[in-house]
N, C-alpha and C positions, 0 to 999 in steps of 0.2 A: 903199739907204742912201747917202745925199752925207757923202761926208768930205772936210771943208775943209782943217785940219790933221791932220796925223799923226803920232803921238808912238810910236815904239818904244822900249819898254824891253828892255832887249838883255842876255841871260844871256850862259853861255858857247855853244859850238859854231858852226854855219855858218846855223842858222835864222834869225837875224836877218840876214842878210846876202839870204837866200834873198827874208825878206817884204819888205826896204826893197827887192831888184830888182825884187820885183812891184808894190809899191806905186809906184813911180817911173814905170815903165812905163806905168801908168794913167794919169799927168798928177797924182797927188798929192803934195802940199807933204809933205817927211816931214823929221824930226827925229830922229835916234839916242839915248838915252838908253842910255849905256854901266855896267851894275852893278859898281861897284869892287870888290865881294865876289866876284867873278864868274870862273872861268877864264879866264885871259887870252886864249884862243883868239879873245875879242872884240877884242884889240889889230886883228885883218884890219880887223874893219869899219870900227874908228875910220881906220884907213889908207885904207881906199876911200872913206870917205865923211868926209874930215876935215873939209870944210866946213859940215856938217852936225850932226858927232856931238861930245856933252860926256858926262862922270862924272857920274854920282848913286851916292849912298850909299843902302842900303835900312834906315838906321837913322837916314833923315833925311828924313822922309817929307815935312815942313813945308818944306825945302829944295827937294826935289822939285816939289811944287805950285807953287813960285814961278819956277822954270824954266819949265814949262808954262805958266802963266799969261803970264808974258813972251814963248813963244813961240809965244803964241796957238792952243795945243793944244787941239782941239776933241774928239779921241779917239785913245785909247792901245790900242796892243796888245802885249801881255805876251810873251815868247816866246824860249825858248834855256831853258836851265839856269842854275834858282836856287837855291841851297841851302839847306833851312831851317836846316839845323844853327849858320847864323850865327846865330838866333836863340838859342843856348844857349852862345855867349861871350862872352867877356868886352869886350863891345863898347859905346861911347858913341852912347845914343840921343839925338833934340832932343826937344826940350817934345812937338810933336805924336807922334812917333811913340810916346812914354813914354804920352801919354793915349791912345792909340788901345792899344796892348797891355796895358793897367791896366784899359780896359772889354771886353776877351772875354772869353766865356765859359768861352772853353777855348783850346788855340794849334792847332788842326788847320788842314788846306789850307785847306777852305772857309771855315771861321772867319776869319782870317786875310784871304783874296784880296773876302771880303764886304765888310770892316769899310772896305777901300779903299776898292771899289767906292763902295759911300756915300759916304764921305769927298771924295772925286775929285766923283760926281756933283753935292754940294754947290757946287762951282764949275764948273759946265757940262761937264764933259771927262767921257766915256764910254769905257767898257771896252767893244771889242768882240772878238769871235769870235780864236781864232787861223789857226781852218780859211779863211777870207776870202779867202789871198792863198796859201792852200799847197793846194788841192784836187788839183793831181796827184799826191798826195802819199802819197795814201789808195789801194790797193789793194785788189781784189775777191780772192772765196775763188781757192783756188789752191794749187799745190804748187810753188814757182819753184826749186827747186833741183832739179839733173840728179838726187842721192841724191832716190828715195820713203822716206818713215816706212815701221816695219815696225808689226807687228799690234799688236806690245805699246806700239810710240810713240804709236798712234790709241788706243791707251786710257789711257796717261797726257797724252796732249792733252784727252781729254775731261774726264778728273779734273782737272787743273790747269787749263783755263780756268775750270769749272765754279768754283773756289775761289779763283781769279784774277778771278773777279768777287765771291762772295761778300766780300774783303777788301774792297774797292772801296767797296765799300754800307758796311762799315763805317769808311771814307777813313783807312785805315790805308796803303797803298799801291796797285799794278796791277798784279804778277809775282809768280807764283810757282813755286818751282825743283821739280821732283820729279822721282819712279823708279821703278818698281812701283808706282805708284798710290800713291806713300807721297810726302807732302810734306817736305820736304828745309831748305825756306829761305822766308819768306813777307819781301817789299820792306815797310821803313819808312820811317825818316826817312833814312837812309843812301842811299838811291839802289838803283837796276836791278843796278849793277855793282857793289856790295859783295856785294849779294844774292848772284848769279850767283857770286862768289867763297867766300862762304861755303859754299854749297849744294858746291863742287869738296871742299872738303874733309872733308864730312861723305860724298859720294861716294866719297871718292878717286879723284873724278877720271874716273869710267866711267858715261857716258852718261846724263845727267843729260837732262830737259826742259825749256825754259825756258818759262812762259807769259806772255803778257802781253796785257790786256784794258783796256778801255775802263771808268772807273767808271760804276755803275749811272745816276747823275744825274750825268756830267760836263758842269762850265760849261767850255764850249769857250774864255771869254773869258780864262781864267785853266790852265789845263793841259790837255792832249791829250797819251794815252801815245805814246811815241817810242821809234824803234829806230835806229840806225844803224851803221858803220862799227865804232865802239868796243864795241857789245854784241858783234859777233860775236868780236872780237879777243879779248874778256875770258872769252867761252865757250869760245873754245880752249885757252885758259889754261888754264880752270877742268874741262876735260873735259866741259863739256855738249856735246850732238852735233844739239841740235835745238832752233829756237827757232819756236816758236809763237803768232804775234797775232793779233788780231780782224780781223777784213776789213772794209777801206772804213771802221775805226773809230781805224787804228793808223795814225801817221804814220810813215811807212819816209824817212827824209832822204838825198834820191838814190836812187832805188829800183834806176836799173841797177847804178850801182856799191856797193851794198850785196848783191843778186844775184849777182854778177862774183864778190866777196869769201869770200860765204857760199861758192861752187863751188870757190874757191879754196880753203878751209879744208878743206874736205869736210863742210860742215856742211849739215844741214836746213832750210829755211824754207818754214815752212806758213802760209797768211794761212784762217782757218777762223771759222766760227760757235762763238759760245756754248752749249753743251746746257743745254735747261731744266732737265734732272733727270741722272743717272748712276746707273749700274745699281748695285746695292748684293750682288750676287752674287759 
């Protein structure tokens, strides 16, 4: 694939900062697109990259396209932390983005990241991949922490991926929290780390799993599950002792010093396959 321009739309955290260094690196023209709605954590980029990076509103979709268009943006890639729950304030949309949410069907991910895509394709700019420019990113099966799972964490790893994917297929979320084989806390619209927080308190706090899997059909152009620094932080909080993701499907951001982190906490991290089925005994 030739990418002439390069358009990053930039959530919160450090992944955008991660793909514009790789994209740069390549020799591609790239562009920052900074989300106002967005944790400010993206303040770094616009600072590294001020010559480069401007503000988009995500309730101004028609505003959007016309940045891109002017800066001859051939393809976008989506990436960092966005929050749908902006979609259910009290917020001022433009003309386009009012007609684009007045024809879905429904407001789920896919809904939602499709309706762009089209949209955007209409004028030449393509959504691609986010894995593109992050592949080291993705980690094989493994046990990376110095603590091993005990007998009963390998059988609530396999219950909760198992159902850490069944939510997936139906794009409700990617994580699911549980403990005895009993599910605790299933991720919505709120995020990895409400989840993870809620699941502490129905625990109290004692050794909780945390799963997280790759959806059944994920478009990579538009989300790939993510784990980083701040899940583990929020599992200590929260008393979970073991987080669990797909292998080579779950993007670890920083994998050594998330690694480093996890040993530091005394926490578990297991990169593991999906099971087709789970024993029912």
């Amino acid at each position: 694939m030739k990418i002439k321009n390069l358009g990053i739309i930039a959530g919160s955290g450090i992944l955008p900062a991660i793909t514009a260094d790789e994209a740069i690196a390549k020799g591609i023209n790239v562009k920052i697109y900074i989300i106002k709605e967005g944790n400010f954590e993206s303040l770094d980029i616009a600072r590294k990259y001020k010559d480069i990076s401007k503000f988009i509103s995500i309730t101004k979709v028609g505003h959007a396209l016309k940045e891109f268009k002017k800066d001859n943006i051939s393809h976008l890639i989506m990436i960092g932390k966005i929050s749908k729950e902006n979609l259910f304030k009290n917020l001022k949309f433009d003309l386009k983005t009012l007609w684009m949410l007045k024809n879905l069907t429904n407001r789920s991910d896919n809904t939602i990241f499709y309706a762009l895509a089209d949209e955007f394709f209409k004028y030449d700019i393509e959504f691609i991949s986010q894995k593109i420019f992050l592949k080291n990113l993705f980690l094989p099966v493994k046990v990376y922490s110095k603590k091993k799972p005990s007998a009963q964490d390998l059988k609530d790893i396999n219950y909760g991926m198992y159902y850490a994917k069944k939510i997936g297929k139906l794009d409700i979320g990617q994580t699911v929290v549980v403990r005895y084989e009993s599910i605790l806390a299933v991720e919505a619209i709120e995020g990895t780390d409400k989840c993870i927080e809620r699941a502490g308190i129905l625990s109290k706090g004692k050794g909780a799993v945390v799963c997280k899997t790759e959806k059944e059909k994920q478009d990579c152009r538009f989300d790939v599950p993510a784990i980083g620094i701040t899940t583990l932080e929020t599992m200590k909080k929260s008393g979970a002792h073991l987080l669990a993701f797909e292998a080579e499907k779950t993007l670890i951001v920083t994998p050594e010093e998330v690694i480093k982190k996890a040993n530091e906490l005394k926490l578990i991290l297991v990169g593991t396959k999906v099971p087709k089925n789970i024993s029912r005994k």
